[in-house]
C-alpha positions in Angstrom: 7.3 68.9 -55.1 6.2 72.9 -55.2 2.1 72.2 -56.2 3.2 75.0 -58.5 4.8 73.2 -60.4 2.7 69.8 -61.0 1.7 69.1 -64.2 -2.1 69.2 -64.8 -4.6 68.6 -67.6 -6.6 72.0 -68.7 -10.2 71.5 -70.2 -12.9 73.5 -72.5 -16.5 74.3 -71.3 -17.2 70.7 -72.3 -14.4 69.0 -70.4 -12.8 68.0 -73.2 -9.0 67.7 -72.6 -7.3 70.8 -74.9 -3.8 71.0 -73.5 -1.8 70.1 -69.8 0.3 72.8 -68.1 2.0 73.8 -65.0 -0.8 74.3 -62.2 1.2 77.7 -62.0 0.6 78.5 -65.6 -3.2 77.5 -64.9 -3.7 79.8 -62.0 -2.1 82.6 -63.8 -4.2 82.4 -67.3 -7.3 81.5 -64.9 -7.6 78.2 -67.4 -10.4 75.4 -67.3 -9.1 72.4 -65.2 -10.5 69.3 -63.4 -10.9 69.2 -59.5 -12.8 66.5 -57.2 -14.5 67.1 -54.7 -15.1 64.5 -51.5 -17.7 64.9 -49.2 -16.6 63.2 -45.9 -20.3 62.6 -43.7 -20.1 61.1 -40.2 -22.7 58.6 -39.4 -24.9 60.8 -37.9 -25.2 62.4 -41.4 -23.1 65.6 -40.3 -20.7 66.9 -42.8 -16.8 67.5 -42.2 -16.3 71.2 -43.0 -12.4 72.2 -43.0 -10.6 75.7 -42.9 -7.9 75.9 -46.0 -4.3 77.6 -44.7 -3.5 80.9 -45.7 -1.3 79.2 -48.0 -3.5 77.8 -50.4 -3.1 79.2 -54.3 -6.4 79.8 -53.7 -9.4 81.0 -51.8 -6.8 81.1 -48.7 -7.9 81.0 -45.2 -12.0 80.1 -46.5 -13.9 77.2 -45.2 -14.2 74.2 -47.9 -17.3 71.8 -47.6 -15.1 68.9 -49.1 -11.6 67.6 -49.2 -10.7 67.2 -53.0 -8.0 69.2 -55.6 -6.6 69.6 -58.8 -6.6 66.5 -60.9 -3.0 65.8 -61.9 -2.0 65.0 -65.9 -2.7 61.5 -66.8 -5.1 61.1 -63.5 -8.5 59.8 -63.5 -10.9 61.6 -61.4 -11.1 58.5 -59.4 -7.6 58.2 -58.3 -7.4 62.0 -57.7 -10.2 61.8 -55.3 -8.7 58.8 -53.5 -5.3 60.7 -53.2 -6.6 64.3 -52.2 -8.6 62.5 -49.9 -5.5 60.7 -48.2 -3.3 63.1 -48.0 -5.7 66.0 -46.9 -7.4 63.9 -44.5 -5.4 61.0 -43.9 -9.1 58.5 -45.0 -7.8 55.9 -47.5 -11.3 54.2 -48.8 -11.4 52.1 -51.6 -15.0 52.8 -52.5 -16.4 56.5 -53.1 -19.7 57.5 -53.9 -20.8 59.1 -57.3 -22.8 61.9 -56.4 -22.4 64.1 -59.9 -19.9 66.7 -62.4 -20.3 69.9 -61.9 -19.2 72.8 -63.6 -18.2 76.5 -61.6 -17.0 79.3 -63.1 -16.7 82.1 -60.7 -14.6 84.9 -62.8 -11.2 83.7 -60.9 -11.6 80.2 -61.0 -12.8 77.8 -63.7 -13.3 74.1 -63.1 -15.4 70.9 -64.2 -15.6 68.8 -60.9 -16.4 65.3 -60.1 -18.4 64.9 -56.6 -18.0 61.9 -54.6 -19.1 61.4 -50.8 -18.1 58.9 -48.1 -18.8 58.1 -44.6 -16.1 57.9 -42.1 -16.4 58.5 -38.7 -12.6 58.9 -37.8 -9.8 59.3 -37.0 -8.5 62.0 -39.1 -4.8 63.2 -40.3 -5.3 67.0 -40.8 -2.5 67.7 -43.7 -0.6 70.6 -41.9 0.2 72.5 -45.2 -3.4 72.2 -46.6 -6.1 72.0 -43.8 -5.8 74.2 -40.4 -8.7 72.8 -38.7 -11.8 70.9 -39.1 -15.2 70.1 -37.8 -18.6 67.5 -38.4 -21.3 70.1 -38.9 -25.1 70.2 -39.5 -25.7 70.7 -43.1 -28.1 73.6 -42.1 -25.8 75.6 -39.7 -22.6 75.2 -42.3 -25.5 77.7 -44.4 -25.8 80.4 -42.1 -22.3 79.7 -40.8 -21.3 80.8 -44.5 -23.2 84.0 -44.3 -20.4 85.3 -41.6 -17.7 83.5 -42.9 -15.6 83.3 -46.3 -16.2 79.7 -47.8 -15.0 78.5 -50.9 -17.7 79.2 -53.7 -17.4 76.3 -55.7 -18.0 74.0 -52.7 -21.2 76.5 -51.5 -22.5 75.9 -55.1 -22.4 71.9 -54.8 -23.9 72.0 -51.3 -26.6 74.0 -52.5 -27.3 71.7 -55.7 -27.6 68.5 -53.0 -29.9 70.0 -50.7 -32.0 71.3 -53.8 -31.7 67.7 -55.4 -32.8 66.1 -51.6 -36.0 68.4 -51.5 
């Protein structure tokens, strides 16, 4: 199915559930939605950082600190996270961590997001459509890497909130 085209659930500033629409529809009025976020760490405590295609519907071609997405109509944040996470990824886990919701509004894109983390140390299925490459970075270096390189702001804002809430 065209992602276009799916079906998702639009939110207010308090994530309460106001209306669903086409994810087209969303884009295009810039409406409040759900995402999740997962933050895949390696065992060594190194986080996967992935570069999006050029054909994302948005922030094409920047580099995303977690796999993750929209949250369909009628799905939990839960499920969502263990879906994007499958199909972006190829990890199926039954158990994510709870890390916190988090709210980003950035002028183009509007979203309450759940955050979840896992550790996997591999393999990997890359989704060909979604992901063009991907790497276990220091959490350091993935900070100065995104003062040369686009990353996805929303993800950059979460990263920053758990090193502040580490320190």
């Amino acid at each position: 199915m065209d992602s276009s085209r799916e079906i998702i659930t639009v939110v207010d500033e308090k994530n309460n559930e106001t209306g669903q629409v086409p994810r087209a529809e969303m884009r295009a009025r810039n409406l409040i939605h759900r995402a999740t976020y997962i933050l895949v760490y390696n065992s060594k405590g190194q986080l996967f950082v992935q570069k999006r295609t050029e054909s994302k519907d948005i922030y094409p071609g920047y580099y995303e600190i977690a796999a993750g997405g929209v949250v369909l109509a009628g799905e939990s944040y839960e499920l969502s996270a263990k879906r994007e996470l499958k199909e972006e990824l190829g990890i199926d886990k039954e158990e994510l961590t709870f890390l916190f919701d988090h709210y980003h509004d950035d002028g183009s894109n509007r979203v309450w997001g759940r955050i979840f983390s896992c550790i996997h140390d591999g393999p990997m299925h890359l989704q060909a459509e979604e992901v063009e490459s991907g790497e276990f970075m220091e959490v350091g270096s993935i900070l100065s890497m995104a003062q040369e390189h686009p990353f996805c702001p929303d993800g950059l804002d979460i990263l920053r909130k758990i090193i502040a809430n580490k320190q």
